[in-house]
MMTF fields as JSON, N, C-alpha, C and O atoms, coordinates in Angstrom:
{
  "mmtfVersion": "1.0.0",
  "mmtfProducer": "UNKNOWN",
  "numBonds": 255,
  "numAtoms": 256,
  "numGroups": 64,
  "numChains": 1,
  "numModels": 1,
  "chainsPerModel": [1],
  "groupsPerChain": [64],
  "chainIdList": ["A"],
  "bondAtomList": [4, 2, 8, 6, 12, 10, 16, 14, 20, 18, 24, 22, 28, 26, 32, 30, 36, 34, 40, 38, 44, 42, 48, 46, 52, 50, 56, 54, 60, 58, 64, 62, 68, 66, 72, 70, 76, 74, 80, 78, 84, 82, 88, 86, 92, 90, 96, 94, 100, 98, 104, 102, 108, 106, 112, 110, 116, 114, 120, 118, 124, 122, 128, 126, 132, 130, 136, 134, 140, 138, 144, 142, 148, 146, 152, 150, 156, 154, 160, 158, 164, 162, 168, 166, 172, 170, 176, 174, 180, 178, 184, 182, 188, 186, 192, 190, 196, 194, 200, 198, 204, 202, 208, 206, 212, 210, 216, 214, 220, 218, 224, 222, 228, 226, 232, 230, 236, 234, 240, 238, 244, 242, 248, 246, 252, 250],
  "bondOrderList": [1, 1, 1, 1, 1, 1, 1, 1, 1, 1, 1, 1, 1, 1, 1, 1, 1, 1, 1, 1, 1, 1, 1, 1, 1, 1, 1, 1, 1, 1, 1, 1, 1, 1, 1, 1, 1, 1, 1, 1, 1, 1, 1, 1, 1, 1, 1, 1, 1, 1, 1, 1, 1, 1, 1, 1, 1, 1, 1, 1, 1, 1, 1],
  "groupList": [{"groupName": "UNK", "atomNameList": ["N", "CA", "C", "O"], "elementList": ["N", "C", "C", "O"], "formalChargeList": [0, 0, 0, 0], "bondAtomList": [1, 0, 2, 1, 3, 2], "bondOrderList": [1, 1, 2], "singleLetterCode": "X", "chemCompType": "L-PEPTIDE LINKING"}],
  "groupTypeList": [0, 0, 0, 0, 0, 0, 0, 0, 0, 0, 0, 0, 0, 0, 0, 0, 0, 0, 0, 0, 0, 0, 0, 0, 0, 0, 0, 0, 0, 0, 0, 0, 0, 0, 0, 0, 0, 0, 0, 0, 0, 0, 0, 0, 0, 0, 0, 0, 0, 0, 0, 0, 0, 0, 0, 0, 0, 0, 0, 0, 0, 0, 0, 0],
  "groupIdList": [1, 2, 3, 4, 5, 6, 7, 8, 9, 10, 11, 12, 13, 14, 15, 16, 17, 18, 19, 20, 21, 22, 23, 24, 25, 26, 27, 28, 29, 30, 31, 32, 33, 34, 35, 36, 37, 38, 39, 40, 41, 42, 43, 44, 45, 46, 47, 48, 49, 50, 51, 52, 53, 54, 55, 56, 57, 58, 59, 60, 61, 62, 63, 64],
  "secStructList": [7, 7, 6, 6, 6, 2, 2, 2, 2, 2, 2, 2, 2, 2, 2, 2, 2, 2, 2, 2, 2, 2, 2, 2, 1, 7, 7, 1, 1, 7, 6, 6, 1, 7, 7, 7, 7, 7, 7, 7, 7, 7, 7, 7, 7, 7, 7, 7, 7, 7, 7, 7, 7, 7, 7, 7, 7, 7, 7, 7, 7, 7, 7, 7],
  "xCoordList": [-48.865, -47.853, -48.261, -48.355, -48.513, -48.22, -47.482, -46.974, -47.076, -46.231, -45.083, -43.901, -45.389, -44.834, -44.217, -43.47, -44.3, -43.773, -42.857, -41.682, -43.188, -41.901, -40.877, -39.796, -41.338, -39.882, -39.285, -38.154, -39.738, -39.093, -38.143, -36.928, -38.492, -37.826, -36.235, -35.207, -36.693, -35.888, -35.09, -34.033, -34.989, -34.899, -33.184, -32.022, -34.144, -33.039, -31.876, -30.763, -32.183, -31.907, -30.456, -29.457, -30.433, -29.812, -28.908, -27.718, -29.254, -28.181, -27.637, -26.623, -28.315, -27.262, -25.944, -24.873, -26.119, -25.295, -24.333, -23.193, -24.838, -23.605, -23.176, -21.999, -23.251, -22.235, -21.586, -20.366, -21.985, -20.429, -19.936, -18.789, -20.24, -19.24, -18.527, -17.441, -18.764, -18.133, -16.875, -15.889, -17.232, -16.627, -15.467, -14.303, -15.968, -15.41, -13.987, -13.002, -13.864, -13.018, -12.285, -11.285, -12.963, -12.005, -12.499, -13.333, -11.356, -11.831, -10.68, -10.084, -10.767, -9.907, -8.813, -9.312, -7.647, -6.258, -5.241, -4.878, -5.025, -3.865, -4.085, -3.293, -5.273, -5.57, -5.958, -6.955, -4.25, -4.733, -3.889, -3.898, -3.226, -2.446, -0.874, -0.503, -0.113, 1.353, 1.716, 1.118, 2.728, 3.26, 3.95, 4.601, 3.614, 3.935, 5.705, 6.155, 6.022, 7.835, 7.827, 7.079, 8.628, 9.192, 10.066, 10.87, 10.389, 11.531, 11.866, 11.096, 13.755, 14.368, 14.395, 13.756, 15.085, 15.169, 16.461, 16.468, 17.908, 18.67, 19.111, 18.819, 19.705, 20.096, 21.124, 21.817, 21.33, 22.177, 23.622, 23.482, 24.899, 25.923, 26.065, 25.648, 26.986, 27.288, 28.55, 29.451, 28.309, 28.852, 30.533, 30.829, 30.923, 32.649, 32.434, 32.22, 32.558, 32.637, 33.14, 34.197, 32.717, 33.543, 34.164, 34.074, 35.053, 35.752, 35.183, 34.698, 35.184, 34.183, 34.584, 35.489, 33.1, 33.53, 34.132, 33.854, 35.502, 36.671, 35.71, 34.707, 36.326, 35.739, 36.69, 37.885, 36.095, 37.184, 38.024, 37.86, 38.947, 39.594, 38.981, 37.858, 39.612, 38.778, 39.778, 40.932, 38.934, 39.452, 39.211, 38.036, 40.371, 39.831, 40.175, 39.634, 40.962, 41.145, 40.844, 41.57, 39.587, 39.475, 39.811, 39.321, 40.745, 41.218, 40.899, 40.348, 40.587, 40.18, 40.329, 39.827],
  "yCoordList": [5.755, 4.951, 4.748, 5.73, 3.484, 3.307, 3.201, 2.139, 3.417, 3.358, 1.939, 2.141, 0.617, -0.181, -0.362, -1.34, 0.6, 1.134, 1.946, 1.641, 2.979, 3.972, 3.405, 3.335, 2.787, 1.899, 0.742, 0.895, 0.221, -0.491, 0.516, 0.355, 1.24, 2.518, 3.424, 3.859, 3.385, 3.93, 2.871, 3.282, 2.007, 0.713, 0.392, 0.116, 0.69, 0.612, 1.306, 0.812, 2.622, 3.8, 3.395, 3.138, 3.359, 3.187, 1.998, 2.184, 0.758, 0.237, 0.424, -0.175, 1.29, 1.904, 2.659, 2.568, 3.236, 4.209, 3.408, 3.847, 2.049, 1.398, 0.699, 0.61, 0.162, -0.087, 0.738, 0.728, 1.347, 2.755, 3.185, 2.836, 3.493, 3.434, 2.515, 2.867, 1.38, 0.049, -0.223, -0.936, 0.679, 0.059, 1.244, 1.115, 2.407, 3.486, 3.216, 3.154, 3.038, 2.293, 1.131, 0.829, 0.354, -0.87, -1.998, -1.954, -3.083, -4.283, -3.736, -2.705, -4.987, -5.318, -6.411, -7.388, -6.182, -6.638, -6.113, -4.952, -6.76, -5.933, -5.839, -5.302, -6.403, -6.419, -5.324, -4.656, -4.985, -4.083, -2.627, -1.54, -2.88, -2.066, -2.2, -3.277, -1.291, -1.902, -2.444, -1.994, -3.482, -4.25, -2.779, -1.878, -2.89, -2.161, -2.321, -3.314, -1.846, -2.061, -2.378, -1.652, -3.448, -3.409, -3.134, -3.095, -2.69, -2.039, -2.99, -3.71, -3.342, -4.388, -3.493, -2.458, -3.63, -3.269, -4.387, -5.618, -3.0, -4.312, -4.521, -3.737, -5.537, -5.177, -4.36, -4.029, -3.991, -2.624, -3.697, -4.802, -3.228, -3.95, -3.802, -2.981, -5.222, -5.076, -3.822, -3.407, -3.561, -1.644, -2.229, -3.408, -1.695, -2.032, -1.496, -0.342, -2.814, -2.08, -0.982, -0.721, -0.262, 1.197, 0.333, -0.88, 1.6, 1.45, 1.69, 2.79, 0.538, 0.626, 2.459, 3.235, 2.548, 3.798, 4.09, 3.464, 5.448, 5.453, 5.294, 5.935, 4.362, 4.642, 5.085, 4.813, 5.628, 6.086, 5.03, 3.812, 5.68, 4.939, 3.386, 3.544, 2.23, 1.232, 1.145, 0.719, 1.697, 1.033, 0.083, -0.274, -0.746, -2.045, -2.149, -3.083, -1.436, -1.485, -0.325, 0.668, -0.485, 1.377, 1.27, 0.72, 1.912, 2.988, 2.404, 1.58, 1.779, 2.247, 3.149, 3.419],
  "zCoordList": [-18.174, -17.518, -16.058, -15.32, -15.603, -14.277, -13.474, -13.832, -12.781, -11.002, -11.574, -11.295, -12.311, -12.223, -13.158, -13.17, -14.419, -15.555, -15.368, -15.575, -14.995, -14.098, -13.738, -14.322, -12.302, -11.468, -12.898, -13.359, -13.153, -14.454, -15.177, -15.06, -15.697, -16.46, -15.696, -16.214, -14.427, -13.389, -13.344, -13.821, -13.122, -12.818, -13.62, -13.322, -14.888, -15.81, -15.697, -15.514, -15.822, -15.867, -15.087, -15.759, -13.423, -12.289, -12.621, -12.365, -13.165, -13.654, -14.978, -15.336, -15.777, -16.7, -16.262, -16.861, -15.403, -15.271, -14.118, -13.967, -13.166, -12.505, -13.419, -13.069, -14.288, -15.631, -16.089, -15.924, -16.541, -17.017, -15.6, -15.32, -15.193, -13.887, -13.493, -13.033, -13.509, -13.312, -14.631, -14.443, -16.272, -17.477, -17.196, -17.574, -16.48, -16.409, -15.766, -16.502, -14.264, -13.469, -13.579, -12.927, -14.637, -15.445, -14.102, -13.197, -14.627, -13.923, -12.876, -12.563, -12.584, -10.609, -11.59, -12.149, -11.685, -12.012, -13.008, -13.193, -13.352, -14.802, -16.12, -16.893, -16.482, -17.821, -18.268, -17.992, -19.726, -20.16, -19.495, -20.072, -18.255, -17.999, -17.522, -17.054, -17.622, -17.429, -16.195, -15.218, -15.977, -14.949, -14.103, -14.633, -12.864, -11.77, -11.297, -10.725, -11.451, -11.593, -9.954, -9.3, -9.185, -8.19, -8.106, -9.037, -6.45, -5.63, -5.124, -4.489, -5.371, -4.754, -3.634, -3.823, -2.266, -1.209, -0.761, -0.727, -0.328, -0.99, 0.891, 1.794, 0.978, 2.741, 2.916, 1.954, 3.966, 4.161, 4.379, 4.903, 3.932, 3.829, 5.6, 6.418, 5.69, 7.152, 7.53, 6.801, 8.496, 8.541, 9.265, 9.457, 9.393, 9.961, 11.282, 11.654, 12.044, 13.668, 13.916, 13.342, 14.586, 15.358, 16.385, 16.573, 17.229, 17.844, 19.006, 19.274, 19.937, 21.391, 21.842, 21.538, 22.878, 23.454, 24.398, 25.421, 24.496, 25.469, 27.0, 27.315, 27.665, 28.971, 30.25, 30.371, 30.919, 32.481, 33.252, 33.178, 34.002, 34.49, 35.639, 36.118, 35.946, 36.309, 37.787, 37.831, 38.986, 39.823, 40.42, 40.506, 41.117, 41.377, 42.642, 43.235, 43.299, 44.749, 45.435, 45.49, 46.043, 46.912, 48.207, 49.193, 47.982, 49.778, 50.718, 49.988, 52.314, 53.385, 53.798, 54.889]
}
């Protein structure tokens, strides 16, 4: 065997095995596996105003 027989052989070899690796991992989409259930995400109901916060007394005329 020569050098260019070898690498041929190797050759093979190396993409044998990225094919099963590739058949291994399956394709890229859904074929063949179940639909991924979505999450509605629902909006948060509008909340019932609170009651503003108590504030201190307001003066409006100060002293001289």
């Amino acid at each position: 065997m020569d050098s260019e027989s070898i690498a041929k052989l190797l050759g093979g070899i190396i993409a044998a095995v990225v094919l099963v690796i590739a058949f291994v991992f399956g394709p890229v989409g859904q074929m063949g596996k179940p639909a991924k259930e979505v999450q509605k995400i629902e909006a948060p109901k509008a909340a019932v105003p609170a009651a503003p916060a108590v504030r201190g007394p307001v003066v409006r005329e100060v002293p001289q």
